[in-house]
Backbone as JSON, one array per atom type, in Angstrom:
{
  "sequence": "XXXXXXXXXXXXXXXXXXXXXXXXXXXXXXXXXXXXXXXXXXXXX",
  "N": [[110.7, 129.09, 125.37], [109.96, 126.84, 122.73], [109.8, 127.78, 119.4], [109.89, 126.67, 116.93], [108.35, 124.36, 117.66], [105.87, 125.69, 118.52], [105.09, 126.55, 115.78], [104.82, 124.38, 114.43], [102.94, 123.2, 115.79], [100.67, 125.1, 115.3], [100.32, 125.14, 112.42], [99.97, 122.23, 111.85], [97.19, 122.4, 113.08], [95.86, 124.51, 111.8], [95.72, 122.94, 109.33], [94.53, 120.65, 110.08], [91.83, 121.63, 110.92], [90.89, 122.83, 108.33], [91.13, 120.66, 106.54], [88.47, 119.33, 108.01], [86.51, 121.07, 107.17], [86.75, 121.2, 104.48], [85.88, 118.36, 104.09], [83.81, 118.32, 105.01], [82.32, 119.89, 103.4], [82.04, 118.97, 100.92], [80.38, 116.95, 101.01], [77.79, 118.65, 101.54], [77.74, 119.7, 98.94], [77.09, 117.93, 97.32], [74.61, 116.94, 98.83], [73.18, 119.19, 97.9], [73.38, 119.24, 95.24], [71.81, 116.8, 95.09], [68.96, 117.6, 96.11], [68.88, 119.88, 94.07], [68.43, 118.29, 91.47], [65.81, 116.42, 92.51], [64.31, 118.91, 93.09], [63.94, 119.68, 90.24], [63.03, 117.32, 89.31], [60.25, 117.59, 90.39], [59.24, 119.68, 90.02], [58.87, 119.91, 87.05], [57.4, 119.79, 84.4]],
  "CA": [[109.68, 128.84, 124.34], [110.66, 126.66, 121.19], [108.98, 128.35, 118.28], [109.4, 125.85, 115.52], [107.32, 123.66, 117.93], [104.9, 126.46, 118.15], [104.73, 126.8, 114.54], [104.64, 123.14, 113.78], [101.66, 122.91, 116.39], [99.75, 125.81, 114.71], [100.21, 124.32, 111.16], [98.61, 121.3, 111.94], [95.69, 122.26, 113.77], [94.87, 125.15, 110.64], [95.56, 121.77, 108.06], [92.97, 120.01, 110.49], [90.87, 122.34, 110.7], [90.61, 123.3, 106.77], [90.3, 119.41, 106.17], [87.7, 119.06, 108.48], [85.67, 122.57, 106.59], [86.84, 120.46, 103.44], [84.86, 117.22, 104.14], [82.47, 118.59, 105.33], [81.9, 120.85, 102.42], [81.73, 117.95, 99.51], [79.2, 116.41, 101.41], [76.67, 119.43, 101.14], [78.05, 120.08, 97.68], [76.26, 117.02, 97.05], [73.08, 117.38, 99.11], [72.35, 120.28, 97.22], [73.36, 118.8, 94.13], [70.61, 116.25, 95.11], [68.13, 118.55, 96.28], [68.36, 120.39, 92.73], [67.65, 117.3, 90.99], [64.68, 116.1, 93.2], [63.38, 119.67, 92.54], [63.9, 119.49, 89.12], [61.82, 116.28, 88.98], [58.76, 117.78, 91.6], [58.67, 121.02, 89.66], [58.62, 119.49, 85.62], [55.54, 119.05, 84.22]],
  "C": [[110.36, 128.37, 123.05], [109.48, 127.14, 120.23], [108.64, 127.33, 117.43], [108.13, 124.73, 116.29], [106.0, 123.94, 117.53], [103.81, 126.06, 116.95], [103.87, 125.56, 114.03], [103.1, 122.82, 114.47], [100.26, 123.63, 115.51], [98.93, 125.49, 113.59], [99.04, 123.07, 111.1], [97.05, 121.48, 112.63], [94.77, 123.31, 112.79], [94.97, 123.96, 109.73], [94.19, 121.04, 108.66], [91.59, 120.09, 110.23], [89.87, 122.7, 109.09], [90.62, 121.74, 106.34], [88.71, 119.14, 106.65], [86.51, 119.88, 107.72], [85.26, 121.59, 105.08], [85.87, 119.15, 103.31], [83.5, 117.15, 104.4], [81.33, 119.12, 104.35], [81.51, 120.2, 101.17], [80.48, 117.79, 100.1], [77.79, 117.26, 101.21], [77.02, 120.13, 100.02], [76.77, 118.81, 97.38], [75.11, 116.81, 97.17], [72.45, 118.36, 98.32], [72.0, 119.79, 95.89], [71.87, 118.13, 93.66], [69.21, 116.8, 95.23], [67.7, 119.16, 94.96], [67.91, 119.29, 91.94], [66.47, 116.93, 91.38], [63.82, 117.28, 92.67], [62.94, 119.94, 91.3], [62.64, 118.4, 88.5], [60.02, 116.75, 89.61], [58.41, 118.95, 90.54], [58.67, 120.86, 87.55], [57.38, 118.68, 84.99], [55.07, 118.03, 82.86]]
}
C-alpha cells in the first residue's frame, strides 16, 4: 500500500467535493438574494 498515493487520492476528491458544495452554494446565494428582492417588490405598497 503506497500511502502518499492514498493521501494524494483523498485530498483531491475532499477539494472536489468542497468545490462542487462551493458552486453550488453561490448559485442559491443568489436565488435567494433574488427571491428577497422580488418579495420586496410583491409585498411594498
Amino acid at each position: 500500500m503506497n500511502w502518499n498515493l492514498l493521501i494524494i487520492f483523498f485530498s483531491l476528491i475532499l477539494i472536489l467535493t468542497t468545490s462542487m458544495m462551493y458552486f453550488n452554494f453561490i448559485p442559491n446565494i443568489q436565488k435567494s438574494i433574488i427571491i428577497k428582492k422580488t418579495m420586496k417588490k410583491n409585498w411594498s405598497w
